[in-house]
N, C-alpha and C positions, 0 to 999 in steps of 0.2 A: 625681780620684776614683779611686779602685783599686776593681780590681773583679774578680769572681771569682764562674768559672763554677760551679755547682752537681755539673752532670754534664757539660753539653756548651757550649761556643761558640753552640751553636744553641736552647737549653732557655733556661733562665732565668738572670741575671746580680745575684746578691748585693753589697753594698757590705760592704766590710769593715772601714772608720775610718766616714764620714761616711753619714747617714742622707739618702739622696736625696729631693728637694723633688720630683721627680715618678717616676709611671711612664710608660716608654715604650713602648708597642707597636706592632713592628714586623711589618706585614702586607704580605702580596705586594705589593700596588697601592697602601698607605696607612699612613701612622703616626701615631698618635693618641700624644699627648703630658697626659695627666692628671694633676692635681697630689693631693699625697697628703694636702693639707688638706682635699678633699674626700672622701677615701675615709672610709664608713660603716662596710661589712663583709666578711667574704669567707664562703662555706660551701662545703664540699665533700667530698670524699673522695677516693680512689687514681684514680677514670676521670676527673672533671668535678666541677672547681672554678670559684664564679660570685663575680664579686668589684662591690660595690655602690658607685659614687661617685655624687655626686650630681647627673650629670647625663648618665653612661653607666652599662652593666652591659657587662660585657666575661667572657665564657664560657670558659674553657680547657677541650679534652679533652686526652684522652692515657691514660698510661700511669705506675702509680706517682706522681701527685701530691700525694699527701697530705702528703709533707716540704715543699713549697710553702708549705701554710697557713700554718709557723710563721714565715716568711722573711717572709710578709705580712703575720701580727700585729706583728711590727716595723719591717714596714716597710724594710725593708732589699732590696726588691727594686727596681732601678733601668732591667730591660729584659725587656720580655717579645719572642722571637722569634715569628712562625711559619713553619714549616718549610716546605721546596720538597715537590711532589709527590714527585723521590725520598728526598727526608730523611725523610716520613710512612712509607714501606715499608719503612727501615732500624726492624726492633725488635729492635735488640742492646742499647740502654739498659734500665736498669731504670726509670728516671722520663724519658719521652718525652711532649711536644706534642705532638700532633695536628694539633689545630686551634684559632683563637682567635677569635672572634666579635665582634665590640662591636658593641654597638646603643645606640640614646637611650635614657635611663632613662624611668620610666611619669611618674617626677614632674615631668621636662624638655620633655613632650613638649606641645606649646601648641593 
Protein backbone atom coordinates (compact mmCIF):
# COMPACT_ATOMS: atom_id res chain seq x y z
CA UNK A 1 0.00 0.00 0.00
CA UNK A 2 1.75 3.46 -0.73
CA UNK A 3 0.77 5.99 1.21
CA UNK A 4 1.10 9.57 1.51
CA UNK A 5 1.07 12.09 4.13
CA UNK A 6 -1.46 14.86 3.86
CA UNK A 7 0.71 17.45 5.90
CA UNK A 8 2.57 15.59 8.39
CA UNK A 9 3.97 11.77 9.25
CA UNK A 10 1.81 12.58 12.31
CA UNK A 11 -1.79 14.06 10.80
CA UNK A 12 -3.39 11.80 8.70
CA UNK A 13 -2.17 9.11 5.96
CA UNK A 14 -3.99 9.06 2.45
CA UNK A 15 -3.84 6.05 0.07
CA UNK A 16 -2.87 6.90 -3.20
CA UNK A 17 -3.58 3.51 -5.70
CA UNK A 18 -5.60 1.15 -3.37
CA UNK A 19 -8.64 2.06 -1.31
CA UNK A 20 -7.81 0.82 2.33
CA UNK A 21 -10.32 -2.03 3.82
CA UNK A 22 -9.84 -0.26 7.18
CA UNK A 23 -8.98 2.78 9.38
CA UNK A 24 -6.56 2.71 11.83
CA UNK A 25 -6.28 4.88 14.78
CA UNK A 26 -3.43 5.32 16.57
CA UNK A 27 -3.80 6.59 20.17
CA UNK A 28 -1.14 6.92 22.88
CA UNK A 29 -2.09 3.72 25.06
CA UNK A 30 -4.45 1.93 22.06
CA UNK A 31 -5.25 1.44 18.55
CA UNK A 32 -8.35 0.74 17.25
CA UNK A 33 -8.39 -0.83 13.85
CA UNK A 34 -12.29 -0.13 12.11
CA UNK A 35 -13.21 -1.38 8.96
CA UNK A 36 -14.63 0.93 6.34
CA UNK A 37 -17.58 -1.37 5.45
CA UNK A 38 -18.99 -0.17 8.44
CA UNK A 39 -18.26 3.50 8.25
CA UNK A 40 -21.83 5.38 7.97
CA UNK A 41 -20.83 9.06 8.00
CA UNK A 42 -18.46 11.67 8.96
CA UNK A 43 -19.47 15.69 9.79
CA UNK A 44 -17.55 18.41 10.68
CA UNK A 45 -15.63 21.46 9.93
CA UNK A 46 -11.94 23.12 10.11
CA UNK A 47 -11.82 22.41 14.61
CA UNK A 48 -13.80 18.92 14.99
CA UNK A 49 -14.64 16.30 12.67
CA UNK A 50 -16.96 13.14 14.13
CA UNK A 51 -16.83 10.31 11.99
CA UNK A 52 -19.91 7.39 12.48
CA UNK A 53 -19.17 3.53 12.14
CA UNK A 54 -21.30 1.29 13.20
CA UNK A 55 -20.14 0.43 16.35
CA UNK A 56 -17.68 3.33 17.37
CA UNK A 57 -17.81 7.32 16.86
CA UNK A 58 -14.34 8.36 16.95
CA UNK A 59 -13.96 12.46 17.31
CA UNK A 60 -10.92 14.37 15.85
CA UNK A 61 -9.93 17.94 16.99
CA UNK A 62 -7.47 20.07 15.78
CA UNK A 63 -6.80 22.52 13.50
CA UNK A 64 -7.68 23.11 9.72
CA UNK A 65 -9.64 19.89 9.16
CA UNK A 66 -11.98 20.45 6.82
CA UNK A 67 -9.67 19.01 3.68
CA UNK A 68 -10.15 15.62 5.98
CA UNK A 69 -13.85 15.32 5.05
CA UNK A 70 -13.03 14.86 1.53
CA UNK A 71 -10.20 12.15 2.10
CA UNK A 72 -13.00 10.41 4.07
CA UNK A 73 -15.95 10.64 1.65
CA UNK A 74 -13.57 8.35 -0.30
CA UNK A 75 -12.39 6.67 1.86
CA UNK A 76 -8.96 6.95 1.09
CA UNK A 77 -7.70 7.54 4.56
CA UNK A 78 -5.84 4.46 6.00
CA UNK A 79 -4.27 6.02 9.52
CA UNK A 80 -5.36 8.35 11.78
CA UNK A 81 -2.50 9.42 14.35
CA UNK A 82 -2.69 11.07 17.73
CA UNK A 83 -0.18 13.42 18.68
CA UNK A 84 2.34 13.42 21.68
CA UNK A 85 1.79 16.12 24.25
CA UNK A 86 4.72 18.07 22.47
CA UNK A 87 3.45 17.46 18.95
CA UNK A 88 -0.28 19.16 20.25
CA UNK A 89 1.79 22.60 21.14
CA UNK A 90 3.74 22.53 17.87
CA UNK A 91 1.08 24.98 15.69
CA UNK A 92 3.12 25.65 12.73
CA UNK A 93 0.76 23.23 10.59
CA UNK A 94 -2.10 24.61 8.90
CA UNK A 95 -4.29 21.30 9.37
CA UNK A 96 -3.13 19.78 12.84
CA UNK A 97 -4.81 16.93 15.38
CA UNK A 98 -5.21 17.68 18.50
CA UNK A 99 -6.88 15.05 19.85
CA UNK A 100 -8.79 11.79 18.90
CA UNK A 101 -11.38 10.22 20.93
CA UNK A 102 -13.22 6.98 20.14
CA UNK A 103 -15.97 5.86 22.16
CA UNK A 104 -18.89 2.92 21.66
CA UNK A 105 -21.37 3.97 19.38
CA UNK A 106 -25.12 4.62 21.06
CA UNK A 107 -26.38 1.81 18.74
CA UNK A 108 -23.28 -0.76 20.09
CA UNK A 109 -23.81 0.00 23.37
CA UNK A 110 -25.92 -3.26 25.15
Amino acid sequence: MNAASVDSEYEWRTVTRERPSGLEIVLLKRTYVLPWSQFLYAEGGDDEIRLAFATHEVVVIGTGLGSMLTDLAEQRIGRLNEPTRADRLDGFGTSRIREIRVEKSNLDRS
